[in-house]
N, CA, C and O atoms as a Tinker XYZ file with bonds, in Angstrom:
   464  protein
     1  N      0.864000   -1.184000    0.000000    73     2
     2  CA     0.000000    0.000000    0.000000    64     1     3
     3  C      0.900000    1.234000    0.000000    63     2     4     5
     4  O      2.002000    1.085000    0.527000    81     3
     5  N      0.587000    2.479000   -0.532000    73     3     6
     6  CA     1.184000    3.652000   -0.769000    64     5     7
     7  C      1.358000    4.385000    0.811000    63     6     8     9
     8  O      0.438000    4.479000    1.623000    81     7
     9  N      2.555000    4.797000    0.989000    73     7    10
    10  CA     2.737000    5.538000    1.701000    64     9    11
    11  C      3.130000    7.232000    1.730000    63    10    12    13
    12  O      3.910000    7.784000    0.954000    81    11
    13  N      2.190000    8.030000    3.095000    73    11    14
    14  CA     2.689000    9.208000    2.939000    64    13    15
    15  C      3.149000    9.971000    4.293000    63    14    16    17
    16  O      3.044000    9.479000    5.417000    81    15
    17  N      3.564000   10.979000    4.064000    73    15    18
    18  CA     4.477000   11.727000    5.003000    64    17    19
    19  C      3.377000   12.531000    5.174000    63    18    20    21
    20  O      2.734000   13.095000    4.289000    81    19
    21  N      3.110000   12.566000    6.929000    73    19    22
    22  CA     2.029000   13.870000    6.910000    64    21    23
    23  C      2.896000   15.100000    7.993000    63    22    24    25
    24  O      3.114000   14.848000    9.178000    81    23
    25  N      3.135000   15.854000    7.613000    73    23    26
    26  CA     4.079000   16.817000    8.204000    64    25    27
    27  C      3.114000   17.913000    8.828000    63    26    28    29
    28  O      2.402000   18.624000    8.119000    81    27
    29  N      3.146000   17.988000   10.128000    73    27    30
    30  CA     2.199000   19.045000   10.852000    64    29    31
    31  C      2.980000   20.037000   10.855000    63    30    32    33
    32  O      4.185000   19.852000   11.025000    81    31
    33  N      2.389000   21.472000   10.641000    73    31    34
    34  CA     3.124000   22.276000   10.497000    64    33    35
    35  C      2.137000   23.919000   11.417000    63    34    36    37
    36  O      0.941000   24.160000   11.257000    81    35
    37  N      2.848000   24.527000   12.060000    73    35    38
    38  CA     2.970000   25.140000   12.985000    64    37    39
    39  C      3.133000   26.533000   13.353000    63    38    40    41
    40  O      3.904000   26.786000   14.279000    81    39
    41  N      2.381000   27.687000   12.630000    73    39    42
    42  CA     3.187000   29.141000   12.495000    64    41    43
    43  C      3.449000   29.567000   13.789000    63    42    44    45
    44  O      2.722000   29.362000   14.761000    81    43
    45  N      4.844000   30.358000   13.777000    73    43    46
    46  CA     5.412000   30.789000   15.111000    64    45    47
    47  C      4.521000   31.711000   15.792000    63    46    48    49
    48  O      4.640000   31.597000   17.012000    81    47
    49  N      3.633000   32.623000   15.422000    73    47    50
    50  CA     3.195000   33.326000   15.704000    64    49    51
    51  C      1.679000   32.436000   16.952000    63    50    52    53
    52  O      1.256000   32.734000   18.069000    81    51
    53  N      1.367000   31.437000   16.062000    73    51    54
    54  CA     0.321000   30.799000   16.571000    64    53    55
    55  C      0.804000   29.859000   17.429000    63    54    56    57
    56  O     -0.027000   28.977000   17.649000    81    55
    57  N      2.107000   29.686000   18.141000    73    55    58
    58  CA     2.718000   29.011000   19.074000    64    57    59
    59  C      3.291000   30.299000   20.104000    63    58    60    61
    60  O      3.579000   29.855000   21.215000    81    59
    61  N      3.396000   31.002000   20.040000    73    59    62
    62  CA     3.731000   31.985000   21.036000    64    61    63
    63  C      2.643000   32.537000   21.228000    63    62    64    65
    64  O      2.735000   33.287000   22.200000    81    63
    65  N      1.193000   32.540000   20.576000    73    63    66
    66  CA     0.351000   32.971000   21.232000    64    65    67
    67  C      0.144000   31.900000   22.278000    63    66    68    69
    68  O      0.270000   32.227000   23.459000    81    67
    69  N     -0.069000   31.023000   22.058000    73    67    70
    70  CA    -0.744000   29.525000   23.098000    64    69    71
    71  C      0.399000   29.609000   23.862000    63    70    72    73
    72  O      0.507000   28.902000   24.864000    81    71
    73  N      1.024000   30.159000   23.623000    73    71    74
    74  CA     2.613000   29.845000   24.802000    64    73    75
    75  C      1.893000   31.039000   25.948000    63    74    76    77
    76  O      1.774000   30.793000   27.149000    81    75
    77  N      1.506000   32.208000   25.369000    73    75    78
    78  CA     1.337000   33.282000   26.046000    64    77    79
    79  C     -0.038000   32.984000   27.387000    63    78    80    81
    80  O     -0.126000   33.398000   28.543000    81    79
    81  N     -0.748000   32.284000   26.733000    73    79    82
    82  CA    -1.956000   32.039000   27.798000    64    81    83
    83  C     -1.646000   31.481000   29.101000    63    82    84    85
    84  O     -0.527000   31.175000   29.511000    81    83
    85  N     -2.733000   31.382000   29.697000    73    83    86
    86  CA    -2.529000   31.079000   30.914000    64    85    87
    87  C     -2.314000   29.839000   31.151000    63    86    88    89
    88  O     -2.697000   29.081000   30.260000    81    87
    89  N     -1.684000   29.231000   32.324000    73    87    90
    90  CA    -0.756000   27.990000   32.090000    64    89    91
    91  C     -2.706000   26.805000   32.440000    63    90    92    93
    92  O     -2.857000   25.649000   32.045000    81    91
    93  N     -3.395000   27.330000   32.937000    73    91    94
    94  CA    -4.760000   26.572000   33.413000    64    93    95
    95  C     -5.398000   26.483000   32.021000    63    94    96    97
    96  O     -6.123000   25.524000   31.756000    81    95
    97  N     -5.145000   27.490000   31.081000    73    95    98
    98  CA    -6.261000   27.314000   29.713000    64    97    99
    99  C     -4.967000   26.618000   28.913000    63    98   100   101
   100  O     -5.507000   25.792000   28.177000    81    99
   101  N     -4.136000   26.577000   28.788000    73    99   102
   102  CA    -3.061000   25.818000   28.205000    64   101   103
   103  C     -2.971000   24.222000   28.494000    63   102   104   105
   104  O     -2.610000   23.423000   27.629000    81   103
   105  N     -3.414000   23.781000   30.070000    73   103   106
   106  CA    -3.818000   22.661000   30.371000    64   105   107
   107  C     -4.954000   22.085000   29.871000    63   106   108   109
   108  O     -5.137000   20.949000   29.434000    81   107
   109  N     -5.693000   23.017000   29.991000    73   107   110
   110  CA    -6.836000   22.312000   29.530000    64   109   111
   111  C     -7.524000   22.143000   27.927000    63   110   112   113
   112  O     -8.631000   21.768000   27.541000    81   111
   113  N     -6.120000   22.679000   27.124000    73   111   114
   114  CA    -6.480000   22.828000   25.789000    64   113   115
   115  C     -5.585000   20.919000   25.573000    63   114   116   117
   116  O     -5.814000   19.892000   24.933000    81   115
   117  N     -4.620000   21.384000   26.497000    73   115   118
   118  CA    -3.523000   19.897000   26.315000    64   117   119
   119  C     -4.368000   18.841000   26.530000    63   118   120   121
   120  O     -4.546000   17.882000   25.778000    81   119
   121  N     -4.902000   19.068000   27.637000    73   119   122
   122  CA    -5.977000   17.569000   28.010000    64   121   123
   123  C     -7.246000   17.530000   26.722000    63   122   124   125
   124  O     -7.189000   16.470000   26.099000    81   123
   125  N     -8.097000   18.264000   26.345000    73   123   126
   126  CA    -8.789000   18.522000   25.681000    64   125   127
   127  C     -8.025000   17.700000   24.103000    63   126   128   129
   128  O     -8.492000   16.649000   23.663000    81   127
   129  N     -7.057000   18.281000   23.569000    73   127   130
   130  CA    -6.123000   17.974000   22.334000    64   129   131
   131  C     -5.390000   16.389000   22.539000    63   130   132   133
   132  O     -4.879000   15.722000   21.640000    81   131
   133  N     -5.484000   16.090000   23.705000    73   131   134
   134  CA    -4.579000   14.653000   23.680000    64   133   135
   135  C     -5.669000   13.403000   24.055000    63   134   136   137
   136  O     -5.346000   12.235000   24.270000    81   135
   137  N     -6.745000   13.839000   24.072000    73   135   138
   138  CA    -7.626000   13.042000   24.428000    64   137   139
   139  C     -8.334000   12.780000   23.166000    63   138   140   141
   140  O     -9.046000   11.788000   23.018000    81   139
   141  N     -8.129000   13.715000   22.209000    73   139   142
   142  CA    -9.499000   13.700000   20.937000    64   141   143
   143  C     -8.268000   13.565000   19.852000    63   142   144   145
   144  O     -8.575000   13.580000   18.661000    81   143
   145  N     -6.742000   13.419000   20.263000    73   143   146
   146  CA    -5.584000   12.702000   19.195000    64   145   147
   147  C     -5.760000   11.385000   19.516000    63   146   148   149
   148  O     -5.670000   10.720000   18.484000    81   147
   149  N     -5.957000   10.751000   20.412000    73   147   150
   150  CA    -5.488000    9.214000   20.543000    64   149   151
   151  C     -6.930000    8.848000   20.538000    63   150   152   153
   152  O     -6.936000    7.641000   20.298000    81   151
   153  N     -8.128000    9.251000   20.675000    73   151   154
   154  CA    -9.106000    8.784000   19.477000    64   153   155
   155  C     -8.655000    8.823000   18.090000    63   154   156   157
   156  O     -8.492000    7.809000   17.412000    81   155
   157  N     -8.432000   10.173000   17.628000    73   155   158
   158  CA    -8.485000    9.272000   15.922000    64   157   159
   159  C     -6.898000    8.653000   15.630000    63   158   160   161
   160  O     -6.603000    8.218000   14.516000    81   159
   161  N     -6.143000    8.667000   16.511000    73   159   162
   162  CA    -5.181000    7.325000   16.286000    64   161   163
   163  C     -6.158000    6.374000   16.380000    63   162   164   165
   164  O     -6.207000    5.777000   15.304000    81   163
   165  N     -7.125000    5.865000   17.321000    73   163   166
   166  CA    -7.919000    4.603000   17.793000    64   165   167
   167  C     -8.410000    4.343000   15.905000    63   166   168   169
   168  O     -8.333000    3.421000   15.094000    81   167
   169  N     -8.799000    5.445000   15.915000    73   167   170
   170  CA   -10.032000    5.152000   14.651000    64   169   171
   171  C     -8.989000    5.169000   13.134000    63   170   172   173
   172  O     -9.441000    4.906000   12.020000    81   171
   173  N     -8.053000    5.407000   13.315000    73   171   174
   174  CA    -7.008000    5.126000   12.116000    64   173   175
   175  C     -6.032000    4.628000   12.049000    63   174   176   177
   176  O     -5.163000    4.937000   11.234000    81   175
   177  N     -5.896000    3.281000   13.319000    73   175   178
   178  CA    -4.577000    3.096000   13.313000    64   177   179
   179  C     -4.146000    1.572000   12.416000    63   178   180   181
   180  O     -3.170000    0.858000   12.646000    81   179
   181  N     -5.359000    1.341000   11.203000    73   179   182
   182  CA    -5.212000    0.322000   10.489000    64   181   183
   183  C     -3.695000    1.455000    9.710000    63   182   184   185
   184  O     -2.508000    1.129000    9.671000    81   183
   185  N     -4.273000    2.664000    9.235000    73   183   186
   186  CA    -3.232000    2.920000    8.253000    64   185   187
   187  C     -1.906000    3.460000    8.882000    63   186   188   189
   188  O     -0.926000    3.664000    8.165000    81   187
   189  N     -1.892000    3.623000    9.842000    73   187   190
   190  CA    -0.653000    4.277000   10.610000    64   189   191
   191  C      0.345000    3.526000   10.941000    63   190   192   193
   192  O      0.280000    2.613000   11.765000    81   191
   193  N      1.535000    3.932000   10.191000    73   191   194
   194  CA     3.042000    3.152000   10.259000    64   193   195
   195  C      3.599000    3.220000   11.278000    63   194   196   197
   196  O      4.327000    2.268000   11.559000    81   195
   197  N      3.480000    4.510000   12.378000    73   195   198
   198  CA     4.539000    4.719000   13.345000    64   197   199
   199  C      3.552000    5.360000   14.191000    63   198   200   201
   200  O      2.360000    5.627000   14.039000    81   199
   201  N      4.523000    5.557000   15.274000    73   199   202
   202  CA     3.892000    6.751000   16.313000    64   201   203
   203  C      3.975000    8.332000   15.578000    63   202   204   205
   204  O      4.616000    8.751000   14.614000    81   203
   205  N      2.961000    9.009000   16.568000    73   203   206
   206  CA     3.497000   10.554000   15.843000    64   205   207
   207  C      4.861000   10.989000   16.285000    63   206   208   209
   208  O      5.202000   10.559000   17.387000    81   207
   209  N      6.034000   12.052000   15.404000    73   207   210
   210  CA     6.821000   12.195000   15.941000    64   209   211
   211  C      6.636000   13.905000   16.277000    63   210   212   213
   212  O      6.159000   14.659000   15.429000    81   211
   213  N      7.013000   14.307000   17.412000    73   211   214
   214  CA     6.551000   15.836000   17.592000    64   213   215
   215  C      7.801000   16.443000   17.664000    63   214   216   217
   216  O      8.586000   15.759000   18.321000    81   215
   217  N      8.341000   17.622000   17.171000    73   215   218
   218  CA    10.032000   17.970000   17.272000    64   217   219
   219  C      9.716000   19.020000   17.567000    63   218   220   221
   220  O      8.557000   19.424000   17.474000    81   219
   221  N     11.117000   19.996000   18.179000    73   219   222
   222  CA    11.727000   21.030000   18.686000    64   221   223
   223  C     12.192000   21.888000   17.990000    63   222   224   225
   224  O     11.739000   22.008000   16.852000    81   223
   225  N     13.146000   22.678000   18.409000    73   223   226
   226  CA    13.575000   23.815000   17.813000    64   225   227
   227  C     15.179000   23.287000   16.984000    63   226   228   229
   228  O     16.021000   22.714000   17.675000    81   227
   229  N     15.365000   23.474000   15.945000    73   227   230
   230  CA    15.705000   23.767000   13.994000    64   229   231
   231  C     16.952000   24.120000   14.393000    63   230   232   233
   232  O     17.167000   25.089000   15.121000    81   231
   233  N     18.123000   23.108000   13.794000    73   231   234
   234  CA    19.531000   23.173000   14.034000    64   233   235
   235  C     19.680000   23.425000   12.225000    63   234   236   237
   236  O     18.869000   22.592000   11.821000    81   235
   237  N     20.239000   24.077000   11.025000    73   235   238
   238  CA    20.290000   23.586000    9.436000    64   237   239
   239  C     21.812000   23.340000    9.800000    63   238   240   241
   240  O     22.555000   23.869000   10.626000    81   239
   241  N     22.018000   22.174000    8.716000    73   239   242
   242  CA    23.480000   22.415000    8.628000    64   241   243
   243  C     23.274000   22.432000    6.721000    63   242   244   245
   244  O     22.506000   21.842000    5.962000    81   243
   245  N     24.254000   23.303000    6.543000    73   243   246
   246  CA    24.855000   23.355000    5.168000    64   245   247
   247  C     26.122000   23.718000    4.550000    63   246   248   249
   248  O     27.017000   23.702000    5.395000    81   247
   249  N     26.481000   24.001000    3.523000    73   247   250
   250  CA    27.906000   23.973000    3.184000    64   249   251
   251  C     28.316000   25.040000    3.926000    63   250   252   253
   252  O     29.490000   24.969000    4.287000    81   251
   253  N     27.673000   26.063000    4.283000    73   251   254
   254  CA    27.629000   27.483000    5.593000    64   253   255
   255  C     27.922000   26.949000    6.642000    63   254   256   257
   256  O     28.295000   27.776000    7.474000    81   255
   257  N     27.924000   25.994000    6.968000    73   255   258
   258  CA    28.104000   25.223000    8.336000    64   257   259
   259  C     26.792000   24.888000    8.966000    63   258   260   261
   260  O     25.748000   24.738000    8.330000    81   259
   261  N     26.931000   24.768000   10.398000    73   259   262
   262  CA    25.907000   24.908000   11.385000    64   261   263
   263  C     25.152000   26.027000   11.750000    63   262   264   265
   264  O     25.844000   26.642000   12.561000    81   263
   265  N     23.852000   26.742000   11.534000    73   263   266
   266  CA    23.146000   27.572000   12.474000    64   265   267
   267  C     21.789000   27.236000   13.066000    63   266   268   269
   268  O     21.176000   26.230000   12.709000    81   267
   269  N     21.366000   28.009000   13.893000    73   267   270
   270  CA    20.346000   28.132000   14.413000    64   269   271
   271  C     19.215000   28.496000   12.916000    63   270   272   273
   272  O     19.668000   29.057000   11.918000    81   271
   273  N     17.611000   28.019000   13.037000    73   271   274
   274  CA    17.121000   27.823000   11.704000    64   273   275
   275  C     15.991000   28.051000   12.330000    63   274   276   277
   276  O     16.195000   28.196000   13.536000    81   275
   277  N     14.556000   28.173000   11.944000    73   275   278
   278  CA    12.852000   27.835000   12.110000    64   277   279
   279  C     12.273000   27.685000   10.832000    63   278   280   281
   280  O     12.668000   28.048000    9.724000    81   279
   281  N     11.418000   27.173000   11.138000    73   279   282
   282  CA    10.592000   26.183000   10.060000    64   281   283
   283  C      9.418000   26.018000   10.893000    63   282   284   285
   284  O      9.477000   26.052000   12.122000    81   283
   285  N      8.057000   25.790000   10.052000    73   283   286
   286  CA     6.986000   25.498000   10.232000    64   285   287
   287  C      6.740000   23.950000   10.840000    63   286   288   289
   288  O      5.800000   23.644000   11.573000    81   287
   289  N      7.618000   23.196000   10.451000    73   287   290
   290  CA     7.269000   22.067000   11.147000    64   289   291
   291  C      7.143000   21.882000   12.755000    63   290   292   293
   292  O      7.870000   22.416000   13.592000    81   291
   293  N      5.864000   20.850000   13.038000    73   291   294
   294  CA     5.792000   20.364000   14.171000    64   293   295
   295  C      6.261000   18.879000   14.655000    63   294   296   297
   296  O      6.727000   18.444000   15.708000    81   295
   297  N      5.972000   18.390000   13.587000    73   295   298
   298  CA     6.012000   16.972000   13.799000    64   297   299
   299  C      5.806000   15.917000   12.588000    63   298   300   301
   300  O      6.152000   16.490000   11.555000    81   299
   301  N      5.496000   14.960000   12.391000    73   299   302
   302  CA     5.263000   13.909000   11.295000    64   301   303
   303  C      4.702000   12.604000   11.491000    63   302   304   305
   304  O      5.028000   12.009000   12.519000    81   303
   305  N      3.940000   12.072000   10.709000    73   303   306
   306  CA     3.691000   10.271000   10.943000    64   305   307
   307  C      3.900000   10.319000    9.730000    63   306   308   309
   308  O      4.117000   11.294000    9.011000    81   307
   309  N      3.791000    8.570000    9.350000    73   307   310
   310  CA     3.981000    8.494000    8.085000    64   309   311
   311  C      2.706000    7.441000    7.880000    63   310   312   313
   312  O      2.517000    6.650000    8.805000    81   311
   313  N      1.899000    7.387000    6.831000    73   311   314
   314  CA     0.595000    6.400000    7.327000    64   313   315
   315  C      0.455000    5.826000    5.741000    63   314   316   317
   316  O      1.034000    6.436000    4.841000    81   315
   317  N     -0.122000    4.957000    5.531000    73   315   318
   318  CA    -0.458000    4.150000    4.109000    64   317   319
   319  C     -2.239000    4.167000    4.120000    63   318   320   321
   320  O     -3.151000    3.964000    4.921000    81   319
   321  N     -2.005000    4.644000    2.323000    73   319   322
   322  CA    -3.705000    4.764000    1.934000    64   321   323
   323  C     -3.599000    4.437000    0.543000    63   322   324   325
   324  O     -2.543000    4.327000   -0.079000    81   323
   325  N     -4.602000    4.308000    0.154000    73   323   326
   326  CA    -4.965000    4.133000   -1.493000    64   325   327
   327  C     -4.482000    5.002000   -2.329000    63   326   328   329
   328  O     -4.129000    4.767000   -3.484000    81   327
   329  N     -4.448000    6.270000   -1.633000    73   327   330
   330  CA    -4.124000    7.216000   -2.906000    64   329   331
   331  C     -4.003000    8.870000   -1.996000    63   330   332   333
   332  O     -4.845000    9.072000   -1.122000    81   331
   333  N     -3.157000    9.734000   -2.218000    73   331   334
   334  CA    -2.886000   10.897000   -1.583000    64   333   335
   335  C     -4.362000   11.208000   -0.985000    63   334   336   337
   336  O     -4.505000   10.927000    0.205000    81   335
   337  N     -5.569000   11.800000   -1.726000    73   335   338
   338  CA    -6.765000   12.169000   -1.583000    64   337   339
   339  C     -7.331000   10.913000    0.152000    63   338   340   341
   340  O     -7.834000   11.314000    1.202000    81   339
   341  N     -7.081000    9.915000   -0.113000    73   339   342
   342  CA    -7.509000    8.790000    1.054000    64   341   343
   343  C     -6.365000    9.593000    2.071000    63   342   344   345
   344  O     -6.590000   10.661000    2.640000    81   343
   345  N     -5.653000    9.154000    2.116000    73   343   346
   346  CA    -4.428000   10.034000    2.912000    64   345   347
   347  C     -5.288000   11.096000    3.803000    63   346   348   349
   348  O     -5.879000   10.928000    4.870000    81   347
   349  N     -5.110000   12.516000    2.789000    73   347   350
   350  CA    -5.796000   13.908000    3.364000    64   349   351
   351  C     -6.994000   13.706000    3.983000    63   350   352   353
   352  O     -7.432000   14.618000    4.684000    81   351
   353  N     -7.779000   12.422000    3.833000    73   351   354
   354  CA    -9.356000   12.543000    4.530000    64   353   355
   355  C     -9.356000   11.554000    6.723000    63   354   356   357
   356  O    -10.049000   11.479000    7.738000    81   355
   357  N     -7.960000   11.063000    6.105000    73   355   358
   358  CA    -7.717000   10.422000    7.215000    64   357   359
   359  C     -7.327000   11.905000    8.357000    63   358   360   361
   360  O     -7.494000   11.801000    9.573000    81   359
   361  N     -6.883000   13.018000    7.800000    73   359   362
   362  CA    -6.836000   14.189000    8.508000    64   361   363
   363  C     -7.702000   15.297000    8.991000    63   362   364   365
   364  O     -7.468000   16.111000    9.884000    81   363
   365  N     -9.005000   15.142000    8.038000    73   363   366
   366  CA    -9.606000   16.315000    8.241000    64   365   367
   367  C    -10.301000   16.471000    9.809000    63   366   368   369
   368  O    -10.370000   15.446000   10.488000    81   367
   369  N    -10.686000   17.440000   10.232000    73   367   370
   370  CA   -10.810000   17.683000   11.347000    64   369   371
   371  C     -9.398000   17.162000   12.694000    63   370   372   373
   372  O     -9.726000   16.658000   13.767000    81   371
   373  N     -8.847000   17.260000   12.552000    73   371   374
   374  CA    -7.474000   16.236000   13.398000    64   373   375
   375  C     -7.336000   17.669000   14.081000    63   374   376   377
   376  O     -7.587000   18.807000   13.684000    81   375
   377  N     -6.787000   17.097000   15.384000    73   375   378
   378  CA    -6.645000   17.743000   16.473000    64   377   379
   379  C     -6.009000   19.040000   16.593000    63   378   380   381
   380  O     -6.399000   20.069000   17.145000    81   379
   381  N     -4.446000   18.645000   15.660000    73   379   382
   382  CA    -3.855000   19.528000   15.744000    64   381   383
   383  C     -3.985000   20.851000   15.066000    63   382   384   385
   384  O     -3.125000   21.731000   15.070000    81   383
   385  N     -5.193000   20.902000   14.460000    73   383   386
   386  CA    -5.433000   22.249000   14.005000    64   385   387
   387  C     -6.656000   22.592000   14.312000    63   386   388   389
   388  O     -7.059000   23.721000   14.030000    81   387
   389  N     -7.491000   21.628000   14.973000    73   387   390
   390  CA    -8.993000   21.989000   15.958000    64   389   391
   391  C     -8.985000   21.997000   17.245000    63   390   392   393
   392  O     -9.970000   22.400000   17.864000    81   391
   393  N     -7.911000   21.567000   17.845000    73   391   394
   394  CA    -7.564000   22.456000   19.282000    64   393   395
   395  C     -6.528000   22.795000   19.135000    63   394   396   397
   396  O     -6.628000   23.979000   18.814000    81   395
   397  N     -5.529000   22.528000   19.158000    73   395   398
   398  CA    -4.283000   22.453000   19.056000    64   397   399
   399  C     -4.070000   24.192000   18.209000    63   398   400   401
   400  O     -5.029000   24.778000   17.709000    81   399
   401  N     -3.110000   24.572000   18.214000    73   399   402
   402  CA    -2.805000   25.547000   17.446000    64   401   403
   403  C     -2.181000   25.356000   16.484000    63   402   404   405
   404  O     -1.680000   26.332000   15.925000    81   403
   405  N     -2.013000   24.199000   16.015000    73   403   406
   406  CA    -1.334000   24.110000   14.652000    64   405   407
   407  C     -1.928000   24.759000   13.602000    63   406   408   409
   408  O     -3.020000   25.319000   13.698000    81   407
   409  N     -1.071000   24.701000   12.309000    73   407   410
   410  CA    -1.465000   25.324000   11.313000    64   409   411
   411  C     -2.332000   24.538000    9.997000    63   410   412   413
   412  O     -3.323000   25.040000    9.466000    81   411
   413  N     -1.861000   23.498000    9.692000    73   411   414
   414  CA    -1.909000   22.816000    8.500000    64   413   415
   415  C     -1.496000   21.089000    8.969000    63   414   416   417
   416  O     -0.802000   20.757000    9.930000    81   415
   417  N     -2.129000   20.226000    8.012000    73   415   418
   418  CA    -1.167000   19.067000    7.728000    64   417   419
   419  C     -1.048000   18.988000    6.332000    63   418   420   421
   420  O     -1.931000   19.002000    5.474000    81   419
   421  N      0.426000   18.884000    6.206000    73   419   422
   422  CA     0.922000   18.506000    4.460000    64   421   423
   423  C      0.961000   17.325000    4.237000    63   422   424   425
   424  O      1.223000   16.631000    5.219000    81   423
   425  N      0.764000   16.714000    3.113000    73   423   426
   426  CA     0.911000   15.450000    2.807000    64   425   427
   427  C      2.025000   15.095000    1.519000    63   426   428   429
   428  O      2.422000   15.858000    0.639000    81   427
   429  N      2.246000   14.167000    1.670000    73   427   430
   430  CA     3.345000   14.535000    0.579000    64   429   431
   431  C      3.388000   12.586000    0.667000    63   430   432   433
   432  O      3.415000   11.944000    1.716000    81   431
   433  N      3.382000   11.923000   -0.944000    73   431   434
   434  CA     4.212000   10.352000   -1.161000    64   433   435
   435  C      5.164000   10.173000   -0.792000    63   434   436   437
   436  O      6.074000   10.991000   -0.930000    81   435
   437  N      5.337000    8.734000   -0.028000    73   435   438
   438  CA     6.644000    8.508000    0.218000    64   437   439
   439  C      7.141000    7.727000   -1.273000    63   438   440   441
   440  O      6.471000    6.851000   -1.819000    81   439
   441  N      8.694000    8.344000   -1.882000    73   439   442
   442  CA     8.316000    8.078000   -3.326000    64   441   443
   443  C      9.761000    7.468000   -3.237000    63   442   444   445
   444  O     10.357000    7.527000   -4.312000    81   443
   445  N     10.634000    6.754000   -1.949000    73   443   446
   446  CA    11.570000    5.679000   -2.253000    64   445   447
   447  C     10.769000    4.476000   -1.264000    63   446   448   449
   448  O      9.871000    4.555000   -0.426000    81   447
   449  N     11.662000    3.223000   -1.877000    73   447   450
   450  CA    11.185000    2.049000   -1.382000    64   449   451
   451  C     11.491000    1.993000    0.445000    63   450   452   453
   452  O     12.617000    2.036000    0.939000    81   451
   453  N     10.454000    1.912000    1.071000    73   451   454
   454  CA    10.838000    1.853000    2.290000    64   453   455
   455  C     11.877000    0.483000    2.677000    63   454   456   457
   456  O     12.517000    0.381000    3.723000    81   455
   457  N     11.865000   -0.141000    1.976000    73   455   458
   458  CA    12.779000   -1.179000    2.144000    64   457   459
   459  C     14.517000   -1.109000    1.760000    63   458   460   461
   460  O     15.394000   -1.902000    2.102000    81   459
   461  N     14.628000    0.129000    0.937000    73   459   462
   462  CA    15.692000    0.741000    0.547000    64   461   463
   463  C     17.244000    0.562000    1.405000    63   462   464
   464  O     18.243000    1.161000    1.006000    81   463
């Protein structure tokens, strides 16, 4: 079955607001958001390859060397569906952008052999 990369993605602006609130409405957005994620893990976890992975703050390295970097990303799973469109419907309404303050989920084929 086809696999894809779903990359949660995160504007800074909309993370320093939720950073800014109060640490009681921040709890209760967390409890609220982690309770209604591991439902639709429950309800999708025929297609789901991995756990979610949630990341931190953006090291780039390039021929420039090492710096400090930001990027929209939050996190990633990688999940198998019929076809990109099956993919995106396994997302709609998902947590991280109906409580959560996230921004978006991207989807994107995984287009080498995972067996590689």
């Amino acid at each position: 079955m086809p696999r894809f990369v779903a990359i949660y993605t995160m504007k800074a602006e909309d993370r320093a607001a939720f950073h800014a609130k109060p640490r009681s409405e921040r709890d209760a957005i967390d409890q609220a958001g982690l309770k209604a994620w591991e439902a639709w893990r429950a309800r999708n976890a025929a297609s789901l390859v991995g756990a979610d992975v949630m990341v931190g703050r953006t090291k780039r390295v390039s021929r420039s060397g090492i710096s400090d970097a930001h990027n929209e990303v939050a996190g990633f799973v990688i999940v198998e569906a019929a076809d990109l469109g099956a993919a995106a419907n396994l997302f709609q309404d998902h947590p991280h952008f109906t409580i959560f303050p996230g921004d978006g989920i991207d989807l994107m084929p995984v287009v080498s052999d995972p067996k590689d």
